[in-house]
C-alpha positions as CSV (number, residue, x, y, z in Angstrom):
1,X,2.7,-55.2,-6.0
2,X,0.0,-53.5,-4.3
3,X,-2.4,-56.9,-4.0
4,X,0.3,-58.8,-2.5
5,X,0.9,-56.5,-0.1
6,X,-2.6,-56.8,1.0
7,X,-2.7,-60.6,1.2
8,X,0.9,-61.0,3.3
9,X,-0.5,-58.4,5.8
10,X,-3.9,-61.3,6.6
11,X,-1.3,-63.8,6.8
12,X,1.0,-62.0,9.6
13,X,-1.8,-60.4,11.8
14,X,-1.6,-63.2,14.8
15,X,-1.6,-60.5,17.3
16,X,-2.8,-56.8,17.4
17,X,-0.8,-54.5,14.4
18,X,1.9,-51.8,15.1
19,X,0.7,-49.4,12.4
20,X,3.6,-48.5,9.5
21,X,3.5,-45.2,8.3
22,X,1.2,-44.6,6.0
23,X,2.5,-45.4,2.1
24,X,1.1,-44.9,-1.2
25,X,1.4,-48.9,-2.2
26,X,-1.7,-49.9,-0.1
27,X,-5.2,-50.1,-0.3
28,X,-7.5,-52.4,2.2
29,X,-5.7,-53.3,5.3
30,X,-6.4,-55.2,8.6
31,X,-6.0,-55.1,12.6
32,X,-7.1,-57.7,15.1
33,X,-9.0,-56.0,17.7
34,X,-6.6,-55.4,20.9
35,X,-6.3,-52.8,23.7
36,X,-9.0,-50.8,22.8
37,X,-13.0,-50.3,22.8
38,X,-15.1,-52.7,20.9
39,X,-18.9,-52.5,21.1
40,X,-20.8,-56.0,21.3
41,X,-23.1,-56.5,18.7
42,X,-26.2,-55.5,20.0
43,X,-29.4,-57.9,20.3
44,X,-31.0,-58.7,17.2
45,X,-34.5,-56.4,17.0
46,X,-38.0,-58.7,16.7
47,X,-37.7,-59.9,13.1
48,X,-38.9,-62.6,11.5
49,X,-35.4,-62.8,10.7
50,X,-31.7,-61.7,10.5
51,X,-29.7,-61.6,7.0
52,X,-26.4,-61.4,7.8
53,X,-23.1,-62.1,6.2
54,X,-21.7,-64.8,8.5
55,X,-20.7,-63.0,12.2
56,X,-18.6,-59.9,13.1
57,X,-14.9,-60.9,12.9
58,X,-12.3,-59.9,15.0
59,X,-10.7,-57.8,12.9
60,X,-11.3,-54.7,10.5
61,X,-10.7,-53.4,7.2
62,X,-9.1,-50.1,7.2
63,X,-8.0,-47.5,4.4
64,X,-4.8,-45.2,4.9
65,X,-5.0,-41.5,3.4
66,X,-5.5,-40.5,1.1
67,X,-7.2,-43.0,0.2
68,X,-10.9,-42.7,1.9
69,X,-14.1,-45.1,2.3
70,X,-16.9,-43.8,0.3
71,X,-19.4,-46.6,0.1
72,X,-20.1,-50.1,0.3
73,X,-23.1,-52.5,-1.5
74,X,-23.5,-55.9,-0.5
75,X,-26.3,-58.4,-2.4
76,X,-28.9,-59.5,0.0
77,X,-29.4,-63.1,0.2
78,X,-33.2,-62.2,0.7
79,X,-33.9,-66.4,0.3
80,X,-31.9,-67.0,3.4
81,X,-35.2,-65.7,5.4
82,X,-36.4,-69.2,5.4
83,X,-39.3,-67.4,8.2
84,X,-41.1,-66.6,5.0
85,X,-42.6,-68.4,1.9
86,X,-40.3,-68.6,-0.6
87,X,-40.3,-66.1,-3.4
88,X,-42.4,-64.2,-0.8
89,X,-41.1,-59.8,-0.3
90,X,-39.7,-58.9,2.5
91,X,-39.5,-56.0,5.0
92,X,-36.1,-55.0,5.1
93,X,-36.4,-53.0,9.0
94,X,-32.8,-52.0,9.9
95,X,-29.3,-52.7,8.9
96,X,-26.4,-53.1,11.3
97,X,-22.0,-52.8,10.6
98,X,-19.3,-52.0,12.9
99,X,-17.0,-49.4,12.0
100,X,-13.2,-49.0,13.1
101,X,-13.0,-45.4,14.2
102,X,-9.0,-44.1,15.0
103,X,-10.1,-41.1,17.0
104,X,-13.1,-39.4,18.6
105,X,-15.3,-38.4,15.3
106,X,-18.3,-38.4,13.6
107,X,-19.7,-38.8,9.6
108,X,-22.6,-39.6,7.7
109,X,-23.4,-43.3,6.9
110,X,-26.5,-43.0,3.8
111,X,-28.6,-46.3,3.8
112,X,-30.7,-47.2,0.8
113,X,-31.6,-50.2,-1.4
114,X,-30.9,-50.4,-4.8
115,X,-31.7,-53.3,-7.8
116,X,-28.9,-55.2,-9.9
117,X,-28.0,-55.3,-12.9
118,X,-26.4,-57.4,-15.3
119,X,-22.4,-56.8,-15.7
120,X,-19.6,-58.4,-16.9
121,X,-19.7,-62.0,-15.1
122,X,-21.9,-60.6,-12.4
123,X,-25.0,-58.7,-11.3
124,X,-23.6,-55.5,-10.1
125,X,-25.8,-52.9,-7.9
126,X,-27.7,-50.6,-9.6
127,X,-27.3,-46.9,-8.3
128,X,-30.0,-45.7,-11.4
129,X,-32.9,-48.4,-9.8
130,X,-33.6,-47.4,-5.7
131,X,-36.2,-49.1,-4.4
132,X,-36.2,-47.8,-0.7
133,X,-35.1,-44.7,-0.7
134,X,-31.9,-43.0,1.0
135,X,-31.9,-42.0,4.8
136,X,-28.9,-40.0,6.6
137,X,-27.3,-40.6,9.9
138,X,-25.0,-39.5,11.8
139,X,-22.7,-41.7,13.1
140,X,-19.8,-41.2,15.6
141,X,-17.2,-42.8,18.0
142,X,-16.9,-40.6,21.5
143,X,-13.9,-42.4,23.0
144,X,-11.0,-40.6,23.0
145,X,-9.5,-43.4,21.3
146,X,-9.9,-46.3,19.1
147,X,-12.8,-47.5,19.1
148,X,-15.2,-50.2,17.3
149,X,-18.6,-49.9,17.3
150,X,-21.6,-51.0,15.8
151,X,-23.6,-48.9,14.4
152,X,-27.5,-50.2,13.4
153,X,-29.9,-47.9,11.4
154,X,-33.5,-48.2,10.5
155,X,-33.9,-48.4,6.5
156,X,-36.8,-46.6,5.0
157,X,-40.0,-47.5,5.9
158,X,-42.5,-49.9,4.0
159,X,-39.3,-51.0,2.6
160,X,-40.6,-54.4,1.1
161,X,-38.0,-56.2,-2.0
162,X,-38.5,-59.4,-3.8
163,X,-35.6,-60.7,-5.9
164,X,-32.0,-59.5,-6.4
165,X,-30.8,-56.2,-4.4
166,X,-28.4,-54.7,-3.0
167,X,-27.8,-52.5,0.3
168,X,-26.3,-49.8,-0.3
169,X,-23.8,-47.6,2.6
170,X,-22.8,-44.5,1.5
171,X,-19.8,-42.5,3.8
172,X,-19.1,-38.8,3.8
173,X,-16.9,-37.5,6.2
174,X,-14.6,-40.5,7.2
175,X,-11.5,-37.9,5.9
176,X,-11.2,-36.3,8.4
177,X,-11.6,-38.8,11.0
178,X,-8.3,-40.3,9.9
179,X,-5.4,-40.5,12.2
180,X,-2.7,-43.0,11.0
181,X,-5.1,-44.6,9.1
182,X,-8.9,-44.0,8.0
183,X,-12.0,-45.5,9.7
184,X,-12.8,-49.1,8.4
185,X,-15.3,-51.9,8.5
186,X,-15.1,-55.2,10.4
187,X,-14.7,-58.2,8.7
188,X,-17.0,-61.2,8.3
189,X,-16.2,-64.5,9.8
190,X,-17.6,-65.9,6.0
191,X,-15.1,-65.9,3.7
192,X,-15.0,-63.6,0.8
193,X,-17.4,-64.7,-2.4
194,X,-16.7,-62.8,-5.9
195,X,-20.2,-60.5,-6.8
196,X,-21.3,-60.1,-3.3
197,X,-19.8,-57.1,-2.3
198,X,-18.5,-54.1,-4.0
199,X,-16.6,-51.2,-2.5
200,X,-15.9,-47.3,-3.9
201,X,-12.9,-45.3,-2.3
202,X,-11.6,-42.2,-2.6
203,X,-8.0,-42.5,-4.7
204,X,-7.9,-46.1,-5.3
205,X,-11.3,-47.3,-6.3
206,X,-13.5,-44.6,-8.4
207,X,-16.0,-47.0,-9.6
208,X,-17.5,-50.1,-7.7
209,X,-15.0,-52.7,-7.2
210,X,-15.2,-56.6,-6.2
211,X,-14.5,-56.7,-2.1
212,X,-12.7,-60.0,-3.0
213,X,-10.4,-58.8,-5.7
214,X,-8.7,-55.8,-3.3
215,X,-6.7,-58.8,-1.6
216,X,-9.7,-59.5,1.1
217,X,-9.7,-62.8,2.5
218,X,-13.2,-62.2,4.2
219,X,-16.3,-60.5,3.4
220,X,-17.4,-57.3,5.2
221,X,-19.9,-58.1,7.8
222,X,-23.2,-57.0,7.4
223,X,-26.5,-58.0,9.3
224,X,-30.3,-57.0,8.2
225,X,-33.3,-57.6,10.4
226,X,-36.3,-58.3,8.3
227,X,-39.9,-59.1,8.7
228,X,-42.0,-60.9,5.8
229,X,-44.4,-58.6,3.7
230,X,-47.9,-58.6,4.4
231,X,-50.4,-57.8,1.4
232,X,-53.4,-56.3,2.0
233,X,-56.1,-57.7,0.5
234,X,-58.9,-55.7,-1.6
235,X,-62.2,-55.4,0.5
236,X,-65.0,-57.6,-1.3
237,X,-67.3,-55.4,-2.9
238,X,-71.3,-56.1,-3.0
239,X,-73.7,-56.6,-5.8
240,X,-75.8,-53.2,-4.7
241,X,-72.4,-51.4,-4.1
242,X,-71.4,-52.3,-8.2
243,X,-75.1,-51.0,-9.1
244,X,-74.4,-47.9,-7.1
245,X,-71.6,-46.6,-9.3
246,X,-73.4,-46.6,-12.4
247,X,-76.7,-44.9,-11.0
């Protein structure tokens, strides 16, 4: 069965994975990081504080053609910024993931938020409500090699979000960066929690799917920098300045 496959792989992976050629029978996969370049994570930027989803692991989630990445939406725990008063917005500044590239390559990575909605036993992101808007980057590995690195991108500005959302990655282009296998996402060191995170994929996964029920053990990691909103408040206005509109 496909999601057994999946699970016996995260239980064998003690040391770093001789890659099988590539079959039809598998979806998500992992390697431990070993004998080639991984990026450190960089310093966080000055942020009231960092959302993240636990640390970056030591290994990654990979797809093998056909099958392809094409996005991934985690729900922000927005009330884990205990920097700011509770219930308070706040200024979502940049997002940072590390991908798994197999070769020298580059691709798009689309950054946006997005709301929830309701769905069966879960809120699910909602592609119809985007509250910052979509920016494009480039993104690329220029090793010869395999390589992991961490990519982090600034998210729209004046990007300010109270309550449930979701960030939203879009991919385009990790096809034909594929060598034995497709370009992947590290892993989180906190373990995987249904209605968190939700994954499309090219041949497998049309249609947002639960992270946890594709036979990971860990959630993706992701890690937002994020300042509390300021409101502005309305000048006072003066008793002759009220008379002088109706002159």
């Amino acid at each position: 069965m496909r999601l057994a496959t999946r699970v016996l792989l995260l239980a064998f992976l003690a040391v770093p994975l001789a890659l099988a050629a590539p079959t039809a029978a598998h979806a998500v996969q992992v390697e431990i990081d070993g004998g080639w370049l991984v990026s450190p994570e960089p310093p966080a930027a000055p942020a009231a504080c960092t959302i993240a989803a636990g640390s970056v692991n030591t290994f990654h989630y990979f797809w093998t053609p056909p099958e392809e990445l094409r996005s991934m939406a985690w729900r922000i725990p927005t009330a884990s910024c205990t920097d700011c008063p509770p219930g308070s917005s706040l200024n979502l500044k940049s997002v940072r993931f590390r991908v798994r590239w197999p070769i020298a390559c580059s691709a798009q990575a689309k950054v946006s938020i997005v709301g929830a909605v309701p769905g069966p036993g879960c809120l699910l992101p909602d592609t119809n409500n985007v509250i910052c808007p979509e920016v494009t980057y480039t993104i690329r590995n220029t090793t010869p090699g395999v390589a992991a690195v961490v990519h982090t991108l600034q998210l729209s500005s004046a990007c300010c979000v109270t309550g449930d959302a979701f960030l939203l990655v879009r991919f385009d282009g990790f096809g034909i960066c594929s060598g034995a296998v497709g370009p992947g996402l590290a892993a989180s060191t906190a373990p995987c929690v249904a209605c968190q995170q939700f994954v499309t994929a090219s041949g497998i996964f049309e249609t947002p799917t639960d992270h946890c029920t594709t036979g990971a053990a860990n959630l993706v990691w992701f890690s937002i920098d994020a300042d509390c909103c300021q409101v502005t408040d309305s000048p006072g206005r003066t008793w002759g300045h009220v008379k002088s509109l109706y002159r």
